[in-house]
C-alpha positions in Angstrom: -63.8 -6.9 -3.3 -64.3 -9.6 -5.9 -64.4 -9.0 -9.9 -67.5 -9.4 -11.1 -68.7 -10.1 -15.1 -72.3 -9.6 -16.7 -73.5 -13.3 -16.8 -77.2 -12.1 -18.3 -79.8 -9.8 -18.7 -83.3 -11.4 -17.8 -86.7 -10.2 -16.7 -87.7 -10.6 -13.0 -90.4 -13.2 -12.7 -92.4 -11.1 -9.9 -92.2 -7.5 -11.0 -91.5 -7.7 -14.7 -88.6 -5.3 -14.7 -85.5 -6.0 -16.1 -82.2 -7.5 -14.3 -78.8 -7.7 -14.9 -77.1 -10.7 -13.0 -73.3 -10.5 -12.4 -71.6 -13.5 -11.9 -68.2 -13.8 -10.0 -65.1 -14.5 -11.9 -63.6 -17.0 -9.7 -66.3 -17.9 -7.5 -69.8 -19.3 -7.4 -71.6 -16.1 -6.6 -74.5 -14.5 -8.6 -75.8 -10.4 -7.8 -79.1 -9.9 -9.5 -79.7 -6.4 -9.9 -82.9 -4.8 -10.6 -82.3 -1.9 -14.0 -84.3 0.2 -16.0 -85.1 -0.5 -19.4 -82.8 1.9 -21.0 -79.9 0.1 -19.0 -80.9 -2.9 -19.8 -80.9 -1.9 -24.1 -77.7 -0.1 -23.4 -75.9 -3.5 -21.5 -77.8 -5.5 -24.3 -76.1 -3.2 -27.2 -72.5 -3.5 -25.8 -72.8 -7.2 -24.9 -73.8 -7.7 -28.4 -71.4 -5.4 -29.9 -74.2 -3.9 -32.1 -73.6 -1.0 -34.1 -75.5 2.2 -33.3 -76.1 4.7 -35.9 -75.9 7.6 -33.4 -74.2 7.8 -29.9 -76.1 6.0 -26.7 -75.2 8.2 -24.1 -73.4 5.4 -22.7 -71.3 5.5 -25.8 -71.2 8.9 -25.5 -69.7 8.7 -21.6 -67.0 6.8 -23.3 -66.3 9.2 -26.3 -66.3 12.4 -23.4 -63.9 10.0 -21.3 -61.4 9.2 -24.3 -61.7 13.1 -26.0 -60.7 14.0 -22.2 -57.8 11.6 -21.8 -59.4 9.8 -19.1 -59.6 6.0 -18.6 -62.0 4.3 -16.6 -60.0 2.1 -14.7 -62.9 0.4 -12.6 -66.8 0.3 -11.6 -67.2 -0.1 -8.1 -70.8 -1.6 -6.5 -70.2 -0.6 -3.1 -73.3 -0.2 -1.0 -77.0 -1.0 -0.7 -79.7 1.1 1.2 -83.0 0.3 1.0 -82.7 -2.4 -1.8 -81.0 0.4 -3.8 -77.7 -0.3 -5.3 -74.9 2.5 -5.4 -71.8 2.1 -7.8 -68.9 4.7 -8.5 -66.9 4.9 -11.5 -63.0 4.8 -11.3 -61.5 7.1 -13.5 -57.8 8.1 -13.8 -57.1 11.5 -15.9 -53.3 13.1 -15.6 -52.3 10.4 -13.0 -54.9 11.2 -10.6 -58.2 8.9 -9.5 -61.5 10.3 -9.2 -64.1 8.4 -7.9 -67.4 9.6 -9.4 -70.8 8.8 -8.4 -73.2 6.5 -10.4 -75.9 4.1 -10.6 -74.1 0.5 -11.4 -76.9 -0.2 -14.4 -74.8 3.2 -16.1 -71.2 1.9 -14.7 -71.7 -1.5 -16.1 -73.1 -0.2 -19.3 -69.8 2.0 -19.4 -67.7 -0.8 -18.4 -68.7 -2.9 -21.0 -67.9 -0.5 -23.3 -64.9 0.4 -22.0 -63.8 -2.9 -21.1 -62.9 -2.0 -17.7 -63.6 -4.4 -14.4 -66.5 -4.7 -12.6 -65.9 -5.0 -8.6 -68.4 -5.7 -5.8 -67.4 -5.4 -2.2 -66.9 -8.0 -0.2 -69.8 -7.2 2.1 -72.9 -7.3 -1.0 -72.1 -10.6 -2.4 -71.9 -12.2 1.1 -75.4 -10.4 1.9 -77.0 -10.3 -1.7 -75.9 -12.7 -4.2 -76.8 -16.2 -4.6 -74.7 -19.5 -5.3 -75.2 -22.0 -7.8 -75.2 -25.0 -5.6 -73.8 -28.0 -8.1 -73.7 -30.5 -5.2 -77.5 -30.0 -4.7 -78.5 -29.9 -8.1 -76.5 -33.0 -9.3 -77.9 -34.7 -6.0 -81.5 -33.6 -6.5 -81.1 -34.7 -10.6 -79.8 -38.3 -9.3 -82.7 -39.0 -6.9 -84.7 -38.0 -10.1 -83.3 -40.7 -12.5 -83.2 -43.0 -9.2 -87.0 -42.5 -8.8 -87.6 -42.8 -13.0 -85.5 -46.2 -12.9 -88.0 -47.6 -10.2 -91.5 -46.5 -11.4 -93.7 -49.1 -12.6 -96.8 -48.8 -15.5 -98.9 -49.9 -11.8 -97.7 -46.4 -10.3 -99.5 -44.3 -12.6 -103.5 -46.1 -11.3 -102.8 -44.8 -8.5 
């Protein structure tokens, strides 16, 4: 499994829906993952740290974790089916982990919140996620300024 962290919350460009997109902590791997748009207020909230007047029932997950002596000790993103994304929640209470079912837009909302990792297995990132290439961007930016360096006033009559 490799850690994952909330890199940013963004809009898909072809269906309009929100997207969470995690980045990995010591690698060049990015999962974006399609959420709702309550998710994607309640990641916004806890990434921001803003104060809510009332509970968000992600805040209120946390409070019925803590007023239960529970700690979330990990979110877990450990299948896809169908281009559908299924996370459980890590939870120790009296010694003993439960594993409880959950979409990963709620387990990362909770996470935040909770400041508790964020895995995805091994097998998503090498299937799903994308890579920042550097090499190929600093390549493609070089035969940019290489092409800018060489055009002439002539090159634009053409």
């Amino acid at each position: 499994m490799r850690q994952m962290k909330v890199d940013k919350l963004g809009i898909d460009l072809l269906t309009h829906d929100p997207v969470v997109i995690l980045k990995d902590v010591d690698g060049p791997h990015y999962l974006p993952i399609l959420i709702g748009p309550f998710e994607a207020t309640a990641i916004a909230v806890a990434i921001e740290g803003q104060a809510v007047p009332r509970p968000l029932s992600h805040d209120l997950m946390r409070n019925i974790l803590e007023s239960l002596d529970a700690q979330l000790e990990q979110v877990v993103i450990h299948d896809i089916r169908e281009s559908t994304f299924f996370a459980k929640l890590v939870v120790r209470r009296n010694g003993e982990l439960q594993e409880i079912d959950a979409r990963p837009s709620d387990g990362i909302a909770l996470a935040l919140r909770m400041s508790a990792p964020i895995y995805v297995t091994d097998k998503i990132v090498l299937e799903e996620a994308a890579t920042e290439n550097k090499e190929s961007e600093d390549a493609s930016v070089e035969r940019f300024k290489k092409f800018l360096e060489d055009l002439k006033p002539s090159d634009f009559n053409r």
